[in-house]
C-alpha positions as CSV (number, residue, x, y, z in Angstrom):
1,X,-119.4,55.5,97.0
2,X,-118.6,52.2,96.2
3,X,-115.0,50.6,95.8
4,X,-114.0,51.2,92.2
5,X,-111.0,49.1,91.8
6,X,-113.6,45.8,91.6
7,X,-113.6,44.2,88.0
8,X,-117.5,43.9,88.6
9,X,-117.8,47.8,89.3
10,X,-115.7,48.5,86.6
11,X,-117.0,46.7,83.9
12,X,-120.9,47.9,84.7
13,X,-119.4,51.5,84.6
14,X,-117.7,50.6,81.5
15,X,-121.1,49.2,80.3
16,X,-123.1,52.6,81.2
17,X,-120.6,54.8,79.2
18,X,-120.7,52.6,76.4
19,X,-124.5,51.7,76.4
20,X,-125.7,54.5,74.5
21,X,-122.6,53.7,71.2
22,X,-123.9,50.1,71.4
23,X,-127.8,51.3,71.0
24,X,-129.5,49.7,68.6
25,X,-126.7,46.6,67.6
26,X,-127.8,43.7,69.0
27,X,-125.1,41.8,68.6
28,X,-122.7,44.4,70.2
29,X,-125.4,45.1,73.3
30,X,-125.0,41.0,74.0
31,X,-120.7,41.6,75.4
32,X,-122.3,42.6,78.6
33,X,-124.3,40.0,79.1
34,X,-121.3,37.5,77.8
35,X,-119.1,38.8,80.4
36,X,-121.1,38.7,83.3
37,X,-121.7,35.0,82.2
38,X,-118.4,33.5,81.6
39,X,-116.2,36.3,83.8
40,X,-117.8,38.2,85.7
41,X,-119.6,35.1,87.6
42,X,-116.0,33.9,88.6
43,X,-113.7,37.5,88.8
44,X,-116.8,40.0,90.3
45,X,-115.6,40.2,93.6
46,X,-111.7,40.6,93.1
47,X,-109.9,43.6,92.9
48,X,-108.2,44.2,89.8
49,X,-105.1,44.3,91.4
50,X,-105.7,40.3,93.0
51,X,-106.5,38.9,89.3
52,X,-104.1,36.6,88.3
53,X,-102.9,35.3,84.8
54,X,-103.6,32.0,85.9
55,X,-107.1,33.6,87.0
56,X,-107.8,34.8,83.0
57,X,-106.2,31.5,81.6
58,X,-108.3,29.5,83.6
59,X,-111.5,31.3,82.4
60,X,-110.7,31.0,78.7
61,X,-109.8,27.2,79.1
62,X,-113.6,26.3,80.3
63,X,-115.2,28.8,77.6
């Protein structure tokens, strides 16, 4: 079993539950792929519980 409270296992489990609604909408199959790009590549290996505001702000000041 792997540790849940990770944002990067979180948001892939998100991303399986949600895969099928976003079949066939390209533009809404791309958020994954956004997110592993501009968050996931800094946040993935924090807990969610060791994500800071200042962790998020400084994320959406370099996008």
């Amino acid at each position: 079993m792997r540790n849940s409270h990770y944002l990067k296992h979180i948001s892939l489990d998100t991303f399986k539950n949600r895969k099928i609604k976003l079949k066939g909408n390209s533009k809404d199959e791309n958020w994954f792929a956004l997110l592993q790009l501009y968050i996931l590549s800094q946040l993935d290996c924090l807990s969610i519980s060791d994500i800071t505001q200042t962790d998020i702000r400084n994320i959406l000041v370099s996008i």
